[in-house]
KOLFI-400848 format. One record per atom (N, C-alpha, C): y, x, z. Coordinates in pm, whole numbers, padded with zeros to 5 digits, always signed. Atoms other than C-alpha are relative to their C-alpha. Example, Ala and Ser with C-alpha at 12.3 -4.5 7.8 and 13.67 -1.06 7.14 Angstrom:
BEGIN
-00119+00089+00000-00450+01230+00780+00120+00090+00000-00119-00082-00006-00106+01367+00714+00109-00077+00073
//
This chain:
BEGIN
-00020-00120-00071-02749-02943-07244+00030-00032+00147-00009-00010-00130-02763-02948-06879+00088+00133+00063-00064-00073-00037-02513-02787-06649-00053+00000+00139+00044+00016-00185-02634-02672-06257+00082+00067+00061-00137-00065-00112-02426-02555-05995-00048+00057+00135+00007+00009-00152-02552-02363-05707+00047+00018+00085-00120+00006-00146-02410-02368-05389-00095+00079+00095+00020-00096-00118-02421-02124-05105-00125-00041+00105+00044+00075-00139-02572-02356-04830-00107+00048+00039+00132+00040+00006-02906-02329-04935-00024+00185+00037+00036-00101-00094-02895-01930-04819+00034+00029+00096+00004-00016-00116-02727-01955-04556-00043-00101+00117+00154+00064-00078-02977-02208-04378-00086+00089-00020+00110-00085-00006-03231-02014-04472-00010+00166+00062-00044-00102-00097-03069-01691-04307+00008+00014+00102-00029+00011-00121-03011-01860-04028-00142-00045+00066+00111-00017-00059-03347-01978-03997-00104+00115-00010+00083-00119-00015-03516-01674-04044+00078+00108+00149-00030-00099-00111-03277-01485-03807-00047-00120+00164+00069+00045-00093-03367-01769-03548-00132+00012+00054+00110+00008-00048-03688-01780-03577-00075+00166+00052+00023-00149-00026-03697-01391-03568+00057+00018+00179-00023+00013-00112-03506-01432-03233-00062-00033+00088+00108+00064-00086-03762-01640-03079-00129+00066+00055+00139-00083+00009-04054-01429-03178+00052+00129+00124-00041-00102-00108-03862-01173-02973+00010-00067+00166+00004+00042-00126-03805-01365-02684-00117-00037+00051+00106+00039-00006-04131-01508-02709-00079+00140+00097+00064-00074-00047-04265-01143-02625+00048+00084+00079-00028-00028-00108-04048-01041-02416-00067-00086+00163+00048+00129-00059-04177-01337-02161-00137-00008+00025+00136-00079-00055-04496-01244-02222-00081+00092+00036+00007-00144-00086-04488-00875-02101+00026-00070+00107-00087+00037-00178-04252-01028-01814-00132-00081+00098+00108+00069-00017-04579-01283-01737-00105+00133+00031+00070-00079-00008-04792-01012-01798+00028+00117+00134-00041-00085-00121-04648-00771-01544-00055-00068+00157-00020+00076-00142-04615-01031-01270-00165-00022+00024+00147-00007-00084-04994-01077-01286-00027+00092+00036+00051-00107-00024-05054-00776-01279+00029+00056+00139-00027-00023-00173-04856-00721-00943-00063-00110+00085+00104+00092-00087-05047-01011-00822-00104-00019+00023+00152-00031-00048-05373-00929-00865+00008+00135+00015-00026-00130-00099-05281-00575-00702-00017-00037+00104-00028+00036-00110-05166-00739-00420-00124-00070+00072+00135+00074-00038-05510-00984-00387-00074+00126+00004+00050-00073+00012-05657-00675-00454-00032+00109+00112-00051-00098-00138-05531-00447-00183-00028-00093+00113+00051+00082-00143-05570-00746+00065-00134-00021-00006+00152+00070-00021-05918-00842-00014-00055+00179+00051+00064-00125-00075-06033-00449+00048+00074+00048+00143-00020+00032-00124-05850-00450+00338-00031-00043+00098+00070+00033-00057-06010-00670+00483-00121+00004-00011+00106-00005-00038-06322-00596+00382-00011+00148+00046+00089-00069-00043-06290-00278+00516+00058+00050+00160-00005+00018-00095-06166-00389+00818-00132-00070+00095+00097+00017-00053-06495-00511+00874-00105+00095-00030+00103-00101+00028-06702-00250+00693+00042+00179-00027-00078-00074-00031-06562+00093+00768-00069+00130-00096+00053-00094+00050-06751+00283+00472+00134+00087-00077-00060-00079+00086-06600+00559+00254+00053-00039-00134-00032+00110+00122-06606+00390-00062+00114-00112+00027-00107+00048-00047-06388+00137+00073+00149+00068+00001-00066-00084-00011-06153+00416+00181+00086+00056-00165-00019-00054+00137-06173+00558-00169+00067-00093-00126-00045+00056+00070-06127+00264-00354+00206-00098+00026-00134+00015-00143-05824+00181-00110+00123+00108-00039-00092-00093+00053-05676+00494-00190+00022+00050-00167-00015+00055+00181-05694+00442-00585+00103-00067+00006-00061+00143+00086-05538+00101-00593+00205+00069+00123-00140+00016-00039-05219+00218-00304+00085+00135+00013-00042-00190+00008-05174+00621-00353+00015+00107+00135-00037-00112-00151-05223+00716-00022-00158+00097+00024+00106-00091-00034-05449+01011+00064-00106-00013+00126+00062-00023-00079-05516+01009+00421-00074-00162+00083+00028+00067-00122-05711+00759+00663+00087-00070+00062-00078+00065-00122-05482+00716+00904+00092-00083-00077-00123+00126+00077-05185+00567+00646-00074-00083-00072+00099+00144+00067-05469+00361+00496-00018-00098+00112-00032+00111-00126-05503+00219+00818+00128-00045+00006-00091+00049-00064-05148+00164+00911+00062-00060-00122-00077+00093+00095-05068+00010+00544-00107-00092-00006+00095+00088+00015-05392-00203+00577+00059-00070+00134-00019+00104-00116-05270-00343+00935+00150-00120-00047-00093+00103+00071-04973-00546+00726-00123-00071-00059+00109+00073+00035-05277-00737+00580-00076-00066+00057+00094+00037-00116-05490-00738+00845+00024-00096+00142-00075+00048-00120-05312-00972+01072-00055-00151+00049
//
């Protein structure tokens, strides 16, 4: 007849690695929104400068239009005077 004995240990390791690894997975994606964001303001920013300058050389409408998409401004004139921070 065999007698066994179990002992605690063996769930609470395994509690602890599940709540770890559950921790991680969270941090994990937090980190990669946070990543995700930051490109995203960085290819805005390339974005807004490269039409900037190109339409500091090419002064069409389209330009204008796509200009006022990417920085929320309506008129001309503040497309100009937020394109001359770029344009320098």
């Amino acid at each position: 007849m065999k007698f066994e004995l179990k002992t605690e240990n063996e769930n609470y390791s395994q509690s602890f690695a599940y709540l770890f690894k559950t921790f991680l997975i969270i941090v994990l994606i937090i980190i990669s929104f946070d990543i995700g964001l930051k490109l995203g303001m960085i290819s805005k920013y390339y974005q807004i400068k490269y039409k900037c300058r190109l339409l500091s050389v090419e002064k069409s409408t389209s330009n204008f239009k796509n200009l006022s998409k990417i920085s929320k401004l309506k008129s001309k004139q503040r497309i100009w005077e937020f394109c001359r921070e770029f344009v320098e």
